[in-house]
NUGUKOL-51621 format. One record per residue (C-alpha): z, y, x. Coordinates in pm, whole numbers, plus 50000, padded with zeros to 5 digits. Example, Ala and Ser with C-alpha at 12.3 -4.5 7.8 and 13.67 -1.06 7.14 Angstrom:
    zz    yy    xx
 50780 49550 51230
 50714 49894 51367
This chain:
    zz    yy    xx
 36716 39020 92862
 36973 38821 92671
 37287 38625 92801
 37297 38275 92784
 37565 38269 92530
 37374 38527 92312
 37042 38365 92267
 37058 38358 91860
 37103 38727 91820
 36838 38993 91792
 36963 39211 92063
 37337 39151 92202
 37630 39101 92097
 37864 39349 91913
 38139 39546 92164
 38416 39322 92023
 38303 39028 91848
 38675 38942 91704
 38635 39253 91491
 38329 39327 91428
 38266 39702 91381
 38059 39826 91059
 37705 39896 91127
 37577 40236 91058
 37280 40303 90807
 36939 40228 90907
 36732 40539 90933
 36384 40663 91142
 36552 41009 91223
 36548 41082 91581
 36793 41341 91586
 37148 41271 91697
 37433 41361 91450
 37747 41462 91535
 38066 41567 91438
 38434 41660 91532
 38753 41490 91561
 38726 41408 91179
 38499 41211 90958
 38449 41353 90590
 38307 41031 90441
 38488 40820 90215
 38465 40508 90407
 38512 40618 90759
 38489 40377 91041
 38801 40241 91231
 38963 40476 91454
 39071 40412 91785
 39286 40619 91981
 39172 40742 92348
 39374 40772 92613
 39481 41159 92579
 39546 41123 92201
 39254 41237 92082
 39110 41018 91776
 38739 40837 91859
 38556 40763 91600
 38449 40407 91714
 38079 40381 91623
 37859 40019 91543
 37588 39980 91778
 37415 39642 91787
 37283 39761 92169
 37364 39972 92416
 37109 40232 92534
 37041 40028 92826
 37011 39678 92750
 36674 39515 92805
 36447 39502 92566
 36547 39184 92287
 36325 38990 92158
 36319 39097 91810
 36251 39474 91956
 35965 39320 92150
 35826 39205 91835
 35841 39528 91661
 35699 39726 91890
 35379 39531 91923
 35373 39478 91567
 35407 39856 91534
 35100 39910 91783
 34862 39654 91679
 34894 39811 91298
 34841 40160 91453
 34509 40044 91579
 34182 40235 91392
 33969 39978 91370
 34018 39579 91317
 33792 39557 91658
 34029 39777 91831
 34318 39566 91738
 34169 39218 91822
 34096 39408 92185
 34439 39484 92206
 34647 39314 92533
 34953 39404 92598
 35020 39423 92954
 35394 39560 92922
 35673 39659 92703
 35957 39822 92800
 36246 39995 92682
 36226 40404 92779
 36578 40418 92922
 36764 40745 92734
 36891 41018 92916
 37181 41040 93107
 37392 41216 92896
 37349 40990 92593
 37420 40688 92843
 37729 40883 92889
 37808 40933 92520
 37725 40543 92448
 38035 40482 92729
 38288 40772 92634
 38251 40642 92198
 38038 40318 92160
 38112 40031 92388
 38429 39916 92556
 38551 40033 92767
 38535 40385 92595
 38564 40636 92827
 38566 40958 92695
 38676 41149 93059
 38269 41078 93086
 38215 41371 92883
 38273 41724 92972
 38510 41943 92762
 38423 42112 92485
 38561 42422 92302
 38784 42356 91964
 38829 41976 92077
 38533 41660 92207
 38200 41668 91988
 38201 41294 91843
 37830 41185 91804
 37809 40966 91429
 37538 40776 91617
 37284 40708 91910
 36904 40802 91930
 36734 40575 91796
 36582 40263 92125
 36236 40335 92223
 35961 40110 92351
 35730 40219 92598
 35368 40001 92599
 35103 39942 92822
 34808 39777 92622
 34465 39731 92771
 34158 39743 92563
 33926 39486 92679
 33658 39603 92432
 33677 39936 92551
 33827 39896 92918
 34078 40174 92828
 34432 40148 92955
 34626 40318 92674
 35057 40431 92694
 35208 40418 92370
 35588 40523 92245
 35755 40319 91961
 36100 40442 91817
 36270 40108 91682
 36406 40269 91371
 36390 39934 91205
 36439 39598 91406
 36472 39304 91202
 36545 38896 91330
 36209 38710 91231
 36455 38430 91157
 36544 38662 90852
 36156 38696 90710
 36218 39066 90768
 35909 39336 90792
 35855 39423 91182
 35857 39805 91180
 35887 40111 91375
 35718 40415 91430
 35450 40572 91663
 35608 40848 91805
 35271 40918 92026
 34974 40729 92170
 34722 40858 92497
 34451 40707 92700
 34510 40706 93064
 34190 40712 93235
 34050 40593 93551
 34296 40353 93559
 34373 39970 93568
 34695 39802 93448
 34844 39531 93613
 34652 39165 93613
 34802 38951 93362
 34862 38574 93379
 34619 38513 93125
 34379 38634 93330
 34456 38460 93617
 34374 38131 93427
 34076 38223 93273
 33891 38398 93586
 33964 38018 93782
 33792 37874 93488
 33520 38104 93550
 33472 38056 93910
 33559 37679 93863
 33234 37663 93577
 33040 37886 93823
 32703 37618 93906
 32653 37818 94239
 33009 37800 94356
 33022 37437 94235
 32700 37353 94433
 32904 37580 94788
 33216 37348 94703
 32996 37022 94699
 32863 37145 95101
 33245 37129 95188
 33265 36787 95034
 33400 36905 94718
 33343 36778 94370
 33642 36743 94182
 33697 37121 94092
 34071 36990 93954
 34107 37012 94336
 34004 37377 94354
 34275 37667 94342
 34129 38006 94256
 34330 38286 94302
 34263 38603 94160
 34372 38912 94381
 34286 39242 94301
 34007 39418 94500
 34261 39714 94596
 34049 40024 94685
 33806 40014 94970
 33492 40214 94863
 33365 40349 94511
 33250 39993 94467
 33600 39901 94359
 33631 40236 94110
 33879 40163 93801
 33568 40187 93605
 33517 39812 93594
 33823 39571 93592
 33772 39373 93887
 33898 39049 94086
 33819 38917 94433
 33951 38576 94403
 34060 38377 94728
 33986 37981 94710
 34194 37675 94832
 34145 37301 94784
 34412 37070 94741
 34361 36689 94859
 34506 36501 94626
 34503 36550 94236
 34853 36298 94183
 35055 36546 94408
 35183 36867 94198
 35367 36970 94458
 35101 36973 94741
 35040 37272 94939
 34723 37358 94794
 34745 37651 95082
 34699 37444 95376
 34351 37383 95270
 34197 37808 95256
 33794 37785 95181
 33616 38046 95423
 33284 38187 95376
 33269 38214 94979
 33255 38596 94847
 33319 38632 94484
 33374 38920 94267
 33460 38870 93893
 33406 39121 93601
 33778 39031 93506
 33696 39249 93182
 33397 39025 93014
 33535 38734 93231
 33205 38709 93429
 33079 38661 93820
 32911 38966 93952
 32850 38863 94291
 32837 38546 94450
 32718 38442 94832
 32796 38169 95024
 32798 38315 95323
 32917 38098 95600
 32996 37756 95598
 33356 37662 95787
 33480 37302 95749
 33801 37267 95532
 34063 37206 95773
 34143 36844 95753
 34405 36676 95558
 34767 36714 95737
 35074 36502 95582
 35270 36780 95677
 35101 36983 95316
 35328 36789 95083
 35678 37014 95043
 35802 36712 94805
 36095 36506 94876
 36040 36284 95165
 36051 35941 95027
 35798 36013 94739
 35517 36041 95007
 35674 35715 95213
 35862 35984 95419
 36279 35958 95471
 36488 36257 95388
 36730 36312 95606
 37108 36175 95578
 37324 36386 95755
 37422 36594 95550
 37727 36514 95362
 37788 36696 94970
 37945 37077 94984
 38072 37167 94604
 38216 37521 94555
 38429 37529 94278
 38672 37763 94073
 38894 37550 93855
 39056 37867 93716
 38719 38045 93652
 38567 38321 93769
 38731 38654 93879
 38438 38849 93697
 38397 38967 93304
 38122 38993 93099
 38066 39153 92785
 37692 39181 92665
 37519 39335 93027
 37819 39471 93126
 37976 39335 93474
 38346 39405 93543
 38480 39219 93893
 38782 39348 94071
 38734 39717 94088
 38359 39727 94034
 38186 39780 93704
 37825 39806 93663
 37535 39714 93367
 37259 39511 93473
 36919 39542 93280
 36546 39400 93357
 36205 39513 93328
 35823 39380 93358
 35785 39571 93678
 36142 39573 93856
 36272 39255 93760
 36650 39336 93783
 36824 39706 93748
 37136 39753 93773
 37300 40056 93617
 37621 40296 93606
 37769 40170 93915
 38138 40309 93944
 38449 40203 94115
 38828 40265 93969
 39008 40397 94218
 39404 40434 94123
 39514 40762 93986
 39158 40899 94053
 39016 40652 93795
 38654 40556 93761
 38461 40707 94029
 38046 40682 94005
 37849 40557 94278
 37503 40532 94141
 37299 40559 93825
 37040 40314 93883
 36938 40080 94145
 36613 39856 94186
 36339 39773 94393
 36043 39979 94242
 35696 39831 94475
 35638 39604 94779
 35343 39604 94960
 35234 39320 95148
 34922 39436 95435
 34703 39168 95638
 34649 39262 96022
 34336 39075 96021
 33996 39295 96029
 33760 38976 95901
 33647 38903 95573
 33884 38849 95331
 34214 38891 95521
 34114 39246 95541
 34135 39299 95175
 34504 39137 95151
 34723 39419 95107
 34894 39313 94758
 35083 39574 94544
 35310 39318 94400
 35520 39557 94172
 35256 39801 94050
 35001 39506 94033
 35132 39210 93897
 35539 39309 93828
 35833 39149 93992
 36010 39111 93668
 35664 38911 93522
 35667 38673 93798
 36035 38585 93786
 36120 38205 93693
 36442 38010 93554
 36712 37956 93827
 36849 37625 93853
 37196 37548 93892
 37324 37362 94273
 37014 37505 94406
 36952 37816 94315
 37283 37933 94249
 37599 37771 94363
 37933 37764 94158
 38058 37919 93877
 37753 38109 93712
 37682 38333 93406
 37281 38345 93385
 37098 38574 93184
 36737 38521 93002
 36452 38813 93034
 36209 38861 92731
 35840 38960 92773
 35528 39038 92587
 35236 38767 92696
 34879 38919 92745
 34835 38860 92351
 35112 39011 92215
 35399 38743 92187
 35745 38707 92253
 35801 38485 92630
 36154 38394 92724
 36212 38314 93100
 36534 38130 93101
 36837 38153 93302
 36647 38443 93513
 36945 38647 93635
 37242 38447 93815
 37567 38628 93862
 37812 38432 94104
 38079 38468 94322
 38038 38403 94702
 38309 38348 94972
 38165 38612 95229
 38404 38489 95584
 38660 38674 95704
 38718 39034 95558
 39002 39140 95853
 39210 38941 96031
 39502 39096 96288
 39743 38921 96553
 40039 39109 96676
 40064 38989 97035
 40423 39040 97036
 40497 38815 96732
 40195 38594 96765
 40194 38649 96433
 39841 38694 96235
 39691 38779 95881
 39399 38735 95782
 39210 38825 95468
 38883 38617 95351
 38587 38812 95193
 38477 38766 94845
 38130 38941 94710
 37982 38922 94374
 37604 38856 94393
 37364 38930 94090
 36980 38806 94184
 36658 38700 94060
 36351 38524 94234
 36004 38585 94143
 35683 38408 94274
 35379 38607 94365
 35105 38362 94449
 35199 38161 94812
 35535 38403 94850
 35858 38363 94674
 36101 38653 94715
 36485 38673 94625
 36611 39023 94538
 36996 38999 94576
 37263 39280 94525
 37620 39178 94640
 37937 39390 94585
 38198 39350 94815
 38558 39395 94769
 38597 39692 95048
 38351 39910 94829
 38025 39815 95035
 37698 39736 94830
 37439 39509 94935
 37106 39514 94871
 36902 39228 95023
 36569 39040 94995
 36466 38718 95064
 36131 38583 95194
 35996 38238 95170
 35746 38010 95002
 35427 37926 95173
 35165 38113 95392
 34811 38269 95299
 34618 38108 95556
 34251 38134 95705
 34053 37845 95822
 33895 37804 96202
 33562 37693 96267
 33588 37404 96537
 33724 37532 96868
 33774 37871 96702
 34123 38078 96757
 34220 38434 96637
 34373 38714 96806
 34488 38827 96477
 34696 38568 96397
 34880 38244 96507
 34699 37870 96515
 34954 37633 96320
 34744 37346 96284
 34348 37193 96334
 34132 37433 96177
 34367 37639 96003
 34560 37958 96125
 34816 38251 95953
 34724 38584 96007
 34999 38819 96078
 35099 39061 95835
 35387 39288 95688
 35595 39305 95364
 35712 39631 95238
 35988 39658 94989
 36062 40012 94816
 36446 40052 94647
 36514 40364 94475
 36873 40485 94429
 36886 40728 94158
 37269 40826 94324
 37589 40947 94163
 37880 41002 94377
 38135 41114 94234
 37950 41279 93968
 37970 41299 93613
 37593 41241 93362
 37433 41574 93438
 37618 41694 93713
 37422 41771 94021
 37652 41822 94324
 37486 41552 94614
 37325 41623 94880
 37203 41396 95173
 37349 41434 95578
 37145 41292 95845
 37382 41152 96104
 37281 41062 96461
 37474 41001 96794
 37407 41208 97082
 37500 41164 97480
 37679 41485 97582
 37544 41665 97831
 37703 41643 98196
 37947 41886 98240
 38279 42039 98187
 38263 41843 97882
 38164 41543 98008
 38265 41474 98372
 38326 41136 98360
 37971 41060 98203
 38076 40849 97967
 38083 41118 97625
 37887 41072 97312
 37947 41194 96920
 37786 41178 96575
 37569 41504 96516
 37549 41559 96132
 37191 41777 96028
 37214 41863 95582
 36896 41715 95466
 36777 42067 95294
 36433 42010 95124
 36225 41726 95060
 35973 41801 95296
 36233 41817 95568
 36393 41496 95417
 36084 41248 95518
 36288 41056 95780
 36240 40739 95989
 36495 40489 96136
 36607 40508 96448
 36802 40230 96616
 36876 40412 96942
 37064 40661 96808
 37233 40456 96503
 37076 40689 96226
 37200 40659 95916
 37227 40879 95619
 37481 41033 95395
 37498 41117 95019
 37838 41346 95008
 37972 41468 94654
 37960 41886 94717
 38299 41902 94508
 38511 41620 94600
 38691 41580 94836
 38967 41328 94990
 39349 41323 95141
 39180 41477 95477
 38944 41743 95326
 38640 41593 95427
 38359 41549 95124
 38346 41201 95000
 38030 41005 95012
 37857 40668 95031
 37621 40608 95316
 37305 40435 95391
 37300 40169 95681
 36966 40008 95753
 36888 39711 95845
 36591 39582 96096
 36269 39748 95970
 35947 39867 96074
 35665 40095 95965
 35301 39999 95926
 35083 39902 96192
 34762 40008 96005
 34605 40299 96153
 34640 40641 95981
 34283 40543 95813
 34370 40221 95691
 34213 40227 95339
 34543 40054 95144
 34677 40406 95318
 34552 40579 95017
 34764 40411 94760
 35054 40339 95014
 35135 40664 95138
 35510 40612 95090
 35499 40373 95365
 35470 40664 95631
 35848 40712 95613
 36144 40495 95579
 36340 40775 95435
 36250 40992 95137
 36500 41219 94943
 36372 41359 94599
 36564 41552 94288
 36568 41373 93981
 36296 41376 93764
 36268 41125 93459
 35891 41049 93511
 35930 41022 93898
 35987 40594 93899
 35687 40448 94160
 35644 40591 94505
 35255 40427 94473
 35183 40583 94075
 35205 40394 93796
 34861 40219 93794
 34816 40161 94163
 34547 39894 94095
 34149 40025 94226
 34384 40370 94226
 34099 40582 94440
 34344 40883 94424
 34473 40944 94776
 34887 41049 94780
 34927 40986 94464
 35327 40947 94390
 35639 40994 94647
 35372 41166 94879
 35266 41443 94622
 35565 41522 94472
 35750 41577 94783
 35491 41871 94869
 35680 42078 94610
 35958 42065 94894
 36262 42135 94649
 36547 42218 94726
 36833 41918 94757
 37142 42092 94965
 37321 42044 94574
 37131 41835 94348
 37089 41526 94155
 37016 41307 94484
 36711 40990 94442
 36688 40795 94780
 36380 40575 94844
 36462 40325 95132
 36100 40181 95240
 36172 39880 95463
 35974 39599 95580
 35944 39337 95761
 35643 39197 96055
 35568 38840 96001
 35414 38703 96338
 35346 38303 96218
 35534 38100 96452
 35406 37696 96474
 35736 37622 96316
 35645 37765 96039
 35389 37514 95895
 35413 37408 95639
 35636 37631 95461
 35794 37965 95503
 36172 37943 95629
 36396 38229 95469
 36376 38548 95647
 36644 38799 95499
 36629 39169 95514
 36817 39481 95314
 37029 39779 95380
 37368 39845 95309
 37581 40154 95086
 37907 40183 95270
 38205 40388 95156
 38197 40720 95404
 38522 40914 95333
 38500 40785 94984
 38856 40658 94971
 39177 40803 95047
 39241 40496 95221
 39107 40102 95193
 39037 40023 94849
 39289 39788 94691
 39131 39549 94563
 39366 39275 94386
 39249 39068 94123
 39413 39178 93726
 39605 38891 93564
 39344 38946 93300
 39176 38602 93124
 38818 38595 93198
 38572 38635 92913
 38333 38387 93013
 38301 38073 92885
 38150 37833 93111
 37989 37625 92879
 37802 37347 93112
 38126 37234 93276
 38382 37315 92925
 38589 37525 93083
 38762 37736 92885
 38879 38088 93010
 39138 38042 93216
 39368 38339 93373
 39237 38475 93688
 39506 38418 93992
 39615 38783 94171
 39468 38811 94495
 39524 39073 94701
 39315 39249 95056
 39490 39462 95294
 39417 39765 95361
 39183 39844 95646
């Protein structure tokens, strides 16, 4: 992912670009050098001093460890696969489903802040004996790849070190080096895009399905909409041994409206399975034929007055503007607004992560709140029992990638104000380089009233508005579209929320038909009720250095008191804390009636009252699954059971569903199985995984399209802060240029919140 401002460069942008440090040499070591407070080359770098007086030796790095992926490194890495390949067969078979940059570990995150990139922050670092141990350089970036063989129907992982990354602008040679390759088998990799097109060519060229398509009145197949879903896992039919697609079909009515809700028009009765491998039908039947529900001029979601509608009028222009510029500072991926700072990164799978979330807090300086955040799966389940509904329960993540599916953002509707965007880089099915434009918006939002107060005495008042800053992305999985939004407020909550809209996957009635599984919206056509399922994982870091370990997670519920000496007026209740001691005993659920909600407390910290500081979780609404304990998507979903689940830290532990949850027969396979080890988390390196969904019953008001629904979860400050955080704006020019509007940076007016 690049900035918008840093499109021409391989990777990012230097630390300082006004003096641009030297680079270090090239070299395919993947060792780390170091050395004390002194360099004994002749031509040392510039020195800068740190805060205590200790000299830093102020190393080049063209990225930090956690940047996306760029381009150029893209490039390399496939270049470095494809010429690793045995065979020129093998190589021609090659796809490349994903590539992805194998994020370092924590403790060379935290030398890349204490030495490489501003702001250097050495306090990250523990002490060290005889003075700090100055690292010369970083590892070396790796590239993890995913690359399907479709000769072979082998799903292969391979690890790239990027020892040498060269712009193809420059006619450089694209190298790096294999640092291993391994077949994964019995598995399937996510469906590409590529595939998507050229199974619906399939189908569309299918004689059969053209001859079941001319008994519905049917015969321009530009009309048609295949879409491929995968077949999940429902019996060993569906066995990763064959790559395979069960494709649901829609008809559009007119071929001059792009924008027509090709949805409104589902084809019943048609069973098709496609060999998504070798691209050919297996199965075909036509078994029952339902009338396309008729043509409603409610399908078209264009503007009004192109389809000899009216828009509406009442609605006079709102503009949201900053004439001074924003309050927020960028430099490469790294965020700085008010007292937040944070990195933000992308990937295939995720879409956005955001990284190294701290808070400075006065004389206590920069105070960690989280490692990494994201949303890691969703799962989407049907309610309806009939043929196909029953086989809707989409793995969005884990089979077709958030990140993959994200689109350009466009500015006034989209996003509102003043906005930095950032572009995401991904490998297509063949190999190349795709850019996805302006797919990360960071803006500031007015958020209402933070705290207001009126002495009654005076009738004097204050009040104090909210701001938040709000980085998001929206990706498009088939009918759905879904916004993933993190906002940072200015009284140290964090925000993580998703919205839901788009269109619905509907079913068609046969005349006088209704369903009991669903909700009649319009002649012949229906929406079956269903779920959505969104993991986050919080890799948590409260008040903890890189490799410290000292979180642990408190359950906190409130309780009636007993009647009683304690309680003779009846009217008594308190929070009951219970120490989350194993993972096994850390499987929770939400529970409204007694306001649950969980805390992750720093062991060794502790604020002006002597209580342990933490952040804690609030949920929102949510739900668990309706399916039955059998449900066959069960299998591969077993972290829906629980909305809570509390794991240590472990590098390879990233998808609560496995890593290939596509025709995965393997029952429990992620969250589920490594909680059975049941270790210990009273002190450790804390991991939360929220699960939290939402139940869609259609309402009639929801034809034709799907009105946002919003849902998320909150991190709130619990004892964190001696007091309110103070949050007033630094006099500091802004960084940003805004180049649509030529602004130029402009100082940033002090603003200051009372305390609470």
């Amino acid at each position: 992912m690049a900035t918008a401002q840093e499109k021409a460069t391989p990777c990012c942008s230097p630390p300082n670009n006004n003096n641009p440090p030297q680079q270090p040499p090239r070299s395919s070591v993947t060792t780390t050098t170091f050395i004390s407070a002194v360099d004994s080359r002749s031509d040392p770098p510039p020195k800068t001093p740190s805060a205590k007086g200790i000299t830093v030796m102020v190393r080049a790095q063209t990225c930090h460890p956690l940047d996306p992926l760029s381009a150029a490194e893209i490039s390399v890495a496939v270049a470095t696969v494809r010429a690793a390949g045995s065979t020129p067969e093998v190589r021609d078979s090659m796809r490349f489903v994903e590539v992805a940059l194998i994020e370092p570990d924590k403790q060379v995150v935290a030398l890349a802040d204490a030495y490489f990139f501003p702001p250097f922050q050495p306090s990250l670092l523990p002490r060290t004996k005889g003075g700090p141990v100055i690292p010369t350089k970083l590892p070396p970036r790796k590239a993890r790849l995913v690359v399907y063989n479709k000769g072979s129907n082998e799903t292969s992982i391979w690890i790239v070190e990027l020892t040498e990354v060269h712009a193809a602008t420059r006619g450089g040679h694209h190298r790096g080096k294999v640092i291993s390759s391994k077949v994964v088998p019995d598995v399937q990799p996510p469906m590409d895009a590529v595939e998507y097109a050229e199974c619906e060519a399939v189908v569309k060229d299918f004689p059969p399905f053209r001859e079941a398509m001319k008994k519905r009145g049917i015969e321009d197949m530009d009309l048609v909409m295949v879409d491929p879903w995968c077949v999940g896992y429902h019996s060993e039919a569906d066995a990763p041994s064959r790559r395979l697609a069960k494709p649901l079909i829609f008809c559009r009515t007119e071929s001059d409206c792009p924008l027509e809700n090709g949805y409104a028009r589902p084809v019943e009765g048609i069973h098709v399975l496609i060999d998504i491998q070798n691209m050919v039908v297996l199965e075909f039947e036509d078994r029952k034929l339902v009338p396309l529900p008729p043509a409603d001029p409610l399908r078209n979601y264009t503007s009004a007055e192109t389809r000899g509608g009216v828009d509406r009028s009442d609605v006079k222009p709102l503009q949201i503007i900053q004439p001074e510029g924003p309050s927020f500072r960028v430099n490469g991926h790294f965020i700085q607004w008010q007292k937040w700072n944070f990195r933000i990164g992308f990937t295939p799978r995720e879409g956005l992560v955001i990284y190294s979330v701290a808070y400075i807090d006065g004389s206590r300086g920069r105070r960690p709140v989280a490692h990494r955040l994201s949303f890691v799966e969703m799962v989407v389940p049907y309610g309806d029992p009939n043929d196909p509904h029953y086989r809707k329960n989409a793995f969005d993540a884990g089979e077709d990638g958030l990140g993959k599916n994200a689109h350009s953002l466009k500015k006034g509707c989209d996003c509102l104000g003043y906005i930095k965007y950032f572009d995401a880089h991904f490998t297509n099915f063949y190999g190349g380089v795709e850019t996805i434009e302006n797919c990360v918006c960071l803006h500031e939002e007015d958020h209402g009233i933070l705290w207001k107060h009126q002495d009654w005495r005076t009738g004097l008042a204050e009040v104090r508005r909210s701001r938040r800053l709000t980085v998001s992305f929206i990706c498009t999985v088939a009918n759905y579209e879904y916004g993933f939004f993190w906002h940072f407020y200015q009284d140290g909550k964090i925000e993580a929320e998703v919205k839901l809209t788009g269109v619905l996957s509907l079913g068609a009635l046969q005349p006088g038909e209704t369903r009991k599984y669903g909700t009649t919206i319009a002649p012949g056509l229906y929406a079956p009720v269903h779920q959505h399922f969104f993991v986050a994982r919080m890799d948590m870091a409260v008040d903890c250095k890189p490799g410290e370990a000292f979180n642990q997670v408190v359950e906190v519920d409130v309780k009636v008191e007993e009647p009683g000496n304690n309680n003779v007026h009846n009217n008594a209740f308190y929070a009951e804390e219970k120490l989350l001691k194993s993972e096994l005993e850390a499987m929770r659920d939400c529970d409204p009636l007694s306001a649950r909600h969980w805390i992750v407390r720093n062991t060794r910290s502790v604020n002006r009252t002597g209580h342990l500081t933490g952040f804690k979780l609030v949920p929102g609404s949510n739900c668990l699954p309706f399916a039955g304990s059998e449900a066959k998507f069960m299998r591969r979903a077993a972290f829906l059971k629980h909305n809570l689940w509390v794991t240590p830290y472990a590098h390879d532990e990233m998808y609560p569903g496995g890593e290939f949850p596509n025709q995965n027969p393997r029952i429990g396979e992620g969250l589920a199985t490594w909680v059975k080890q049941n270790r210990p988390l009273e002190e450790a390196d804390i991991v939360l995984w929220y699960v939290f969904g939402v139940t869609h019953i259609p309402r009639l008001e929801d034809w034709p399209v799907m009105p946002v629904d919003h849902i998320g979860f909150m991190l709130m400050p619990h004892g964190f802060f001696n007091n309110s955080p103070a949050v007033d704006v630094p006099p500091s020019p802004s960084d940003l240029d805004d180049k649509e509007n030529g602004m130029p940076p402009k100082p940033v007016q002090n603003g200051l919140i009372a305390k609470l």
